[in-house]
PyMOL commands that place a pseudoatom at each C-alpha (Angstrom):
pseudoatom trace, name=CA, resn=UNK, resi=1, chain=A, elem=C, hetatm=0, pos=[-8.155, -17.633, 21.501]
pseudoatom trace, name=CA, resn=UNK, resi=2, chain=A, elem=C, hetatm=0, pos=[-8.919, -13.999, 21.415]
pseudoatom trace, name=CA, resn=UNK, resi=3, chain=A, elem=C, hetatm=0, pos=[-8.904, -14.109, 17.198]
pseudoatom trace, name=CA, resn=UNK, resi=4, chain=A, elem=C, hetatm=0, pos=[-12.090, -16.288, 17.822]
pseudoatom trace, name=CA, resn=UNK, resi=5, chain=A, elem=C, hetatm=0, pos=[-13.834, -13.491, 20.028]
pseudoatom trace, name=CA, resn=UNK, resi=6, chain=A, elem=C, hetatm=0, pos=[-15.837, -11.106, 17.821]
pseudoatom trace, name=CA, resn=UNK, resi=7, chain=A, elem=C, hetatm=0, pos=[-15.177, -7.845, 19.127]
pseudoatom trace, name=CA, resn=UNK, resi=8, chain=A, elem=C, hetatm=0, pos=[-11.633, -8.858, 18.197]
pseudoatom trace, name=CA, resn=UNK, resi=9, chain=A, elem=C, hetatm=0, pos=[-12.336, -9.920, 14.264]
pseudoatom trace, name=CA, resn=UNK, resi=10, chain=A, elem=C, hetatm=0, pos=[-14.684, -6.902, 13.875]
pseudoatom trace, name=CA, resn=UNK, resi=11, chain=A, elem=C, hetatm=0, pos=[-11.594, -4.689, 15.194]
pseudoatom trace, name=CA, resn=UNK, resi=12, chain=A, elem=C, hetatm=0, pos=[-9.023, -6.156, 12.334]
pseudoatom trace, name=CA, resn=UNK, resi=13, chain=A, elem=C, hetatm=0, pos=[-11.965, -5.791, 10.090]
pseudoatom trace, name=CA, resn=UNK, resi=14, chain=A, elem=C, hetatm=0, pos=[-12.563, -1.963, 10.457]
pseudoatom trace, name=CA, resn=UNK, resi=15, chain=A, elem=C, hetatm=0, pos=[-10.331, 0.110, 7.854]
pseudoatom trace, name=CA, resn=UNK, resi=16, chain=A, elem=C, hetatm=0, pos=[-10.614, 3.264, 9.891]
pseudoatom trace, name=CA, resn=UNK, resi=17, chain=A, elem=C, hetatm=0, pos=[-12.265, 6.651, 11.047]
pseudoatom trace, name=CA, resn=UNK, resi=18, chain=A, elem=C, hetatm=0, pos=[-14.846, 7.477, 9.053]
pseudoatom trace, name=CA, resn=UNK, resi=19, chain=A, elem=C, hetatm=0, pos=[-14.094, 9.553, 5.658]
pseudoatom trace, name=CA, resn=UNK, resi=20, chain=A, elem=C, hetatm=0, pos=[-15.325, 12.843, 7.261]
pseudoatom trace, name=CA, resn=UNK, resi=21, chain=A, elem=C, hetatm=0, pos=[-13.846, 12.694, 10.156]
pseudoatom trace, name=CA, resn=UNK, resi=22, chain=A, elem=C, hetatm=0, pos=[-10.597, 14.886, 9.361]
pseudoatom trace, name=CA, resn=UNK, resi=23, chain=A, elem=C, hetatm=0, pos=[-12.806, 17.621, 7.588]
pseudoatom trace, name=CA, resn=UNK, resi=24, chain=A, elem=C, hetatm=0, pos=[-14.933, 17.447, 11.193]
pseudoatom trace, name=CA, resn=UNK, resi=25, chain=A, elem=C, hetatm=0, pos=[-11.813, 17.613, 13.142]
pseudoatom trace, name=CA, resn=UNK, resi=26, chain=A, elem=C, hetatm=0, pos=[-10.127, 20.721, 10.986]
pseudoatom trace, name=CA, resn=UNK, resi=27, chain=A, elem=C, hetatm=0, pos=[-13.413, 22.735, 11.081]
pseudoatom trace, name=CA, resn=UNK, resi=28, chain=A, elem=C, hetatm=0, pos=[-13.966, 21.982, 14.943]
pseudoatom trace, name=CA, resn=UNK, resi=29, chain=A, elem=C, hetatm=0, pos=[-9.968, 23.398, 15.373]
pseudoatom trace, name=CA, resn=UNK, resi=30, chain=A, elem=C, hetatm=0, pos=[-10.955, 26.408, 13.329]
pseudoatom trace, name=CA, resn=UNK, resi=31, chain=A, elem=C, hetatm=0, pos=[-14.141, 27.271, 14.637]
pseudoatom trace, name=CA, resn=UNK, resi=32, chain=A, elem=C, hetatm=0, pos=[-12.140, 27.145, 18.124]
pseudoatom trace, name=CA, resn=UNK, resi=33, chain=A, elem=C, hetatm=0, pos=[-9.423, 29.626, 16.923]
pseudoatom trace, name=CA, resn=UNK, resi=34, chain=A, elem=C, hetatm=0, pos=[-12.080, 31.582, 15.824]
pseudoatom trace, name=CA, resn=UNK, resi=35, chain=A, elem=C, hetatm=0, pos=[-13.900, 31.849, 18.570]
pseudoatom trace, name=CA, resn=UNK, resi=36, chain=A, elem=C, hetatm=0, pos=[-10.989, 32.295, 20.661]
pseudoatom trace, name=CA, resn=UNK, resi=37, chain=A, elem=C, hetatm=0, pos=[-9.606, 35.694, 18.165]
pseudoatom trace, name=CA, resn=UNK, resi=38, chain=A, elem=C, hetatm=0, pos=[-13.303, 36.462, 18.763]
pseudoatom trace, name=CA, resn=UNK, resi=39, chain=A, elem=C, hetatm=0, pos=[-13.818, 36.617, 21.805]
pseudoatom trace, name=CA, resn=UNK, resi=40, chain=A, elem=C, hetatm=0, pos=[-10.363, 38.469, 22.399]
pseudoatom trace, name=CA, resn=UNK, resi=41, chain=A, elem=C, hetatm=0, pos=[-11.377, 40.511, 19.702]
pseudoatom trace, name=CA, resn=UNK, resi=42, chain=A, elem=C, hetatm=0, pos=[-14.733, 41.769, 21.559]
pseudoatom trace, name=CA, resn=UNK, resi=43, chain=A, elem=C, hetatm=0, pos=[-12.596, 43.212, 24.768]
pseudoatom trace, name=CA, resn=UNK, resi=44, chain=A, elem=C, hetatm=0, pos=[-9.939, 44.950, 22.503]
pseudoatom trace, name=CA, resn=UNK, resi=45, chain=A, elem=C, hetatm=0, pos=[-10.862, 48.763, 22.400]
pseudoatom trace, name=CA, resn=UNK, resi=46, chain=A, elem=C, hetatm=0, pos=[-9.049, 49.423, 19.392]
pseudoatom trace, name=CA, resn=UNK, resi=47, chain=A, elem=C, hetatm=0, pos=[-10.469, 46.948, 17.287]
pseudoatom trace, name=CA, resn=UNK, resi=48, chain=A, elem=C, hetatm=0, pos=[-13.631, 47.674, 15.197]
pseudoatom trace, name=CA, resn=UNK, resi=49, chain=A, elem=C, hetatm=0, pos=[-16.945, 46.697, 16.559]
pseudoatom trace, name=CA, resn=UNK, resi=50, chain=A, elem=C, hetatm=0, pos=[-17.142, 45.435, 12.712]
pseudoatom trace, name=CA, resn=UNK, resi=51, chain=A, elem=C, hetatm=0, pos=[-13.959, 43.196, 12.474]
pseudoatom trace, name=CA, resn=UNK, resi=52, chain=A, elem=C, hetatm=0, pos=[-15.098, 41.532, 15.956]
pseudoatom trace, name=CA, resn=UNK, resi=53, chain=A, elem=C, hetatm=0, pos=[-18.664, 41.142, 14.263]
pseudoatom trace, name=CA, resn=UNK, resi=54, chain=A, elem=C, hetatm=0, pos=[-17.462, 39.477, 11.086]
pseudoatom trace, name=CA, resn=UNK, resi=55, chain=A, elem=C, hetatm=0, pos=[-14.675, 37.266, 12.823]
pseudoatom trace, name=CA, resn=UNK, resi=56, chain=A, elem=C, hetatm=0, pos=[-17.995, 36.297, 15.982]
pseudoatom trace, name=CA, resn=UNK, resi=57, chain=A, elem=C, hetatm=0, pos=[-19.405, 35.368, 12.425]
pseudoatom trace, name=CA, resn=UNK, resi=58, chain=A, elem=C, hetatm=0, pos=[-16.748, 33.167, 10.845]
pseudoatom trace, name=CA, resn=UNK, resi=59, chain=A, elem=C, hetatm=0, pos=[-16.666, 31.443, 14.110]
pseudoatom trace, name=CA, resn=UNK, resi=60, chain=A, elem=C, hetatm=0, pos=[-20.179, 30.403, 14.446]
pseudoatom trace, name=CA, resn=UNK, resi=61, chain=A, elem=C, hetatm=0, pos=[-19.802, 29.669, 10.699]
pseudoatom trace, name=CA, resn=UNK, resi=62, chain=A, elem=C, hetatm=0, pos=[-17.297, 27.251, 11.043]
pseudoatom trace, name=CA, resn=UNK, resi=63, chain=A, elem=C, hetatm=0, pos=[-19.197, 25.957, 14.503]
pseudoatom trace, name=CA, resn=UNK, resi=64, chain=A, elem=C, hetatm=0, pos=[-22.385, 25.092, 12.030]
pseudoatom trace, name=CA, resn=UNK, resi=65, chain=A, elem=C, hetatm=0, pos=[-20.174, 22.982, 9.689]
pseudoatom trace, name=CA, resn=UNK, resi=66, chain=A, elem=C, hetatm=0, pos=[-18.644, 21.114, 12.049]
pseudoatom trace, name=CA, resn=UNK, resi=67, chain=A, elem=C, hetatm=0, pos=[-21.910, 20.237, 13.479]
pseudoatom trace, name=CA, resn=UNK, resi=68, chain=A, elem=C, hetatm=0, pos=[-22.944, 19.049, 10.073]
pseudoatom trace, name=CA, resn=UNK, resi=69, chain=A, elem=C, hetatm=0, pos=[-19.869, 16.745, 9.938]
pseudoatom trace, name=CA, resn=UNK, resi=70, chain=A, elem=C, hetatm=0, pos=[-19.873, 15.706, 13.307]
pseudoatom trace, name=CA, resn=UNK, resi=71, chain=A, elem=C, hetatm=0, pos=[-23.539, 14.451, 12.698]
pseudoatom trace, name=CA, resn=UNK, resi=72, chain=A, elem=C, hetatm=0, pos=[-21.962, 12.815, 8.937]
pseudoatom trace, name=CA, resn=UNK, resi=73, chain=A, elem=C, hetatm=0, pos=[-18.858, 10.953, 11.434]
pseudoatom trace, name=CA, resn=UNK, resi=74, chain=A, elem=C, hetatm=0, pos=[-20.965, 9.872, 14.088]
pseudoatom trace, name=CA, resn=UNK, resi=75, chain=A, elem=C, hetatm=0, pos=[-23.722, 8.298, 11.147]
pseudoatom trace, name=CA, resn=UNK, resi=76, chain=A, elem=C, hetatm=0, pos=[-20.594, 6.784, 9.640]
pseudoatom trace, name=CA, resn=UNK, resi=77, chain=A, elem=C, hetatm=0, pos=[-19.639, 5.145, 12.973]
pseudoatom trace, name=CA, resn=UNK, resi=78, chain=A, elem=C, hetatm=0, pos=[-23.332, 3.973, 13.918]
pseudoatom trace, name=CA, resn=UNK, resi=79, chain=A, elem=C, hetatm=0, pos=[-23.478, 2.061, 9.870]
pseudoatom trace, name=CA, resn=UNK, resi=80, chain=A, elem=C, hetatm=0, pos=[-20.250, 0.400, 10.326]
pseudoatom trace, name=CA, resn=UNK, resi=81, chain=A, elem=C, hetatm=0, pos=[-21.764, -0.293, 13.796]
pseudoatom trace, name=CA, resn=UNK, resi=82, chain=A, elem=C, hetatm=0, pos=[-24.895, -2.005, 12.423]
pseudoatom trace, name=CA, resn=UNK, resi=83, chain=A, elem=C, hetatm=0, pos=[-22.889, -4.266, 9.576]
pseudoatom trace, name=CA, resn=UNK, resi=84, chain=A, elem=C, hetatm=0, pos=[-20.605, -5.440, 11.724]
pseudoatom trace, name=CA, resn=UNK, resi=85, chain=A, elem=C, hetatm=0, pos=[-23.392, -6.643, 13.921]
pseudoatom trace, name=CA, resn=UNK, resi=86, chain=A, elem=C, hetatm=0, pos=[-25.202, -8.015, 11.684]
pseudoatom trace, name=CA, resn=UNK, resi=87, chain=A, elem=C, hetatm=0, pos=[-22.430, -9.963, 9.674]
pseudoatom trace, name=CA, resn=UNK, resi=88, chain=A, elem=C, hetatm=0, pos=[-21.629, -11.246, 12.980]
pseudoatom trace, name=CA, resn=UNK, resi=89, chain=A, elem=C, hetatm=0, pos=[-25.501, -12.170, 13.839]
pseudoatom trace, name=CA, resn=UNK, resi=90, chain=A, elem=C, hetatm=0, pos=[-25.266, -9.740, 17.104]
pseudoatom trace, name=CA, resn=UNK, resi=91, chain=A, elem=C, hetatm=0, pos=[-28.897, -9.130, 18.607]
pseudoatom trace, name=CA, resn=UNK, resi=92, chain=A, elem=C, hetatm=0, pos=[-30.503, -12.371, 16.882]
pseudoatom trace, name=CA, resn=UNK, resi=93, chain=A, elem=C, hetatm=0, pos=[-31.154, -14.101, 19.513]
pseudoatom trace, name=CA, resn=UNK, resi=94, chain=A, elem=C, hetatm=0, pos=[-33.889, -13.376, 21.919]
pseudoatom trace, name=CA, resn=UNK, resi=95, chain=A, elem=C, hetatm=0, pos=[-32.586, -12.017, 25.405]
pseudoatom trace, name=CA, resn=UNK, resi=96, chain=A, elem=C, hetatm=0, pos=[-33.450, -13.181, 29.004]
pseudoatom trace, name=CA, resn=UNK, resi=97, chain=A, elem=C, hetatm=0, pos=[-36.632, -12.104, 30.759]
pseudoatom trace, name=CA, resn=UNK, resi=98, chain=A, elem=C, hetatm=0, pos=[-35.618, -9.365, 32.944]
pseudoatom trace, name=CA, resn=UNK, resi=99, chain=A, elem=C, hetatm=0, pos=[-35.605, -9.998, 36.546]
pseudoatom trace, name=CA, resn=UNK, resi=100, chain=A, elem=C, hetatm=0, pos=[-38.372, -10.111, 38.812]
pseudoatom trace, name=CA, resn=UNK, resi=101, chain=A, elem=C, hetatm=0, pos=[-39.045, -6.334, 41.150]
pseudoatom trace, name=CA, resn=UNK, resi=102, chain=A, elem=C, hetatm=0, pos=[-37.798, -6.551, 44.569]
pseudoatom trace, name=CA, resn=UNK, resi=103, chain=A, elem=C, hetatm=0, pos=[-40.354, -7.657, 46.811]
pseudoatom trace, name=CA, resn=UNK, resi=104, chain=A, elem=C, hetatm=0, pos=[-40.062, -5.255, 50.112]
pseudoatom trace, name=CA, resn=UNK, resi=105, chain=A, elem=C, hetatm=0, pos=[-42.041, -6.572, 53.094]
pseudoatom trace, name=CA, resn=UNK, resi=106, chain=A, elem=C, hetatm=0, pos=[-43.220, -4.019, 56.014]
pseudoatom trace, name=CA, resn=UNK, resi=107, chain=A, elem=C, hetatm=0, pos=[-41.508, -4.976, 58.746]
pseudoatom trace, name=CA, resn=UNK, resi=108, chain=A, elem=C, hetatm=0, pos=[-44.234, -4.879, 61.858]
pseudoatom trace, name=CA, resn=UNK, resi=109, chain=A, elem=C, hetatm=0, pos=[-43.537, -5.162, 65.570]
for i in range(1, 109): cmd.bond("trace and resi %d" % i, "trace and resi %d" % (i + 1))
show_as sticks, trace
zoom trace
């Protein structure tokens, strides 16, 4: 019974995460380290104002790209999203009027 239910054949269907994902994952690690070292980095007297710069740098770096492929992943997700829907002819049919407004009646003595 539950092989007949959609949500279940569109699950054994799906091959995966999307391809970017990993690269998203690595740069979002990263761009945490980096931010960490950072913002260590900025309290540390003996470190350069320079080296704290450039590594603050890196880390917002890194921070940018794994915007860019959290934005590719979460495309990738929303496409598969849409196919699957439409090879299983999700959203075709018209939906029920919504209900009528509560009708509140002033209660008078």
């Amino acid at each position: 019974m539950a092989k007949e239910w959609p949500p279940y054949e569109a699950l054994l269907s799906e091959p995966g995460p999307p391809a970017w994902f990993s690269i998203w994952w690595f740069l979002w690690i990263l761009s945490s380290i980096a931010g960490n070292i950072s913002f260590r980095l900025s309290f540390a007297e003996k470190v350069p104002e320079d080296t704290a710069t450039v590594i603050s740098i890196v880390a917002s770096a890194l921070s940018i790209m794994a915007a860019v492929f959290a934005y590719l992943v979460v495309a990738g997700i929303d496409k598969r999203q849409e196919e699957t829907s439409a090879k299983l002819k999700l959203g075709k049919e018209p939906l029920p009027p919504p209900p009528n407004p509560p009708m509140w009646r002033s209660s008078e003595a």
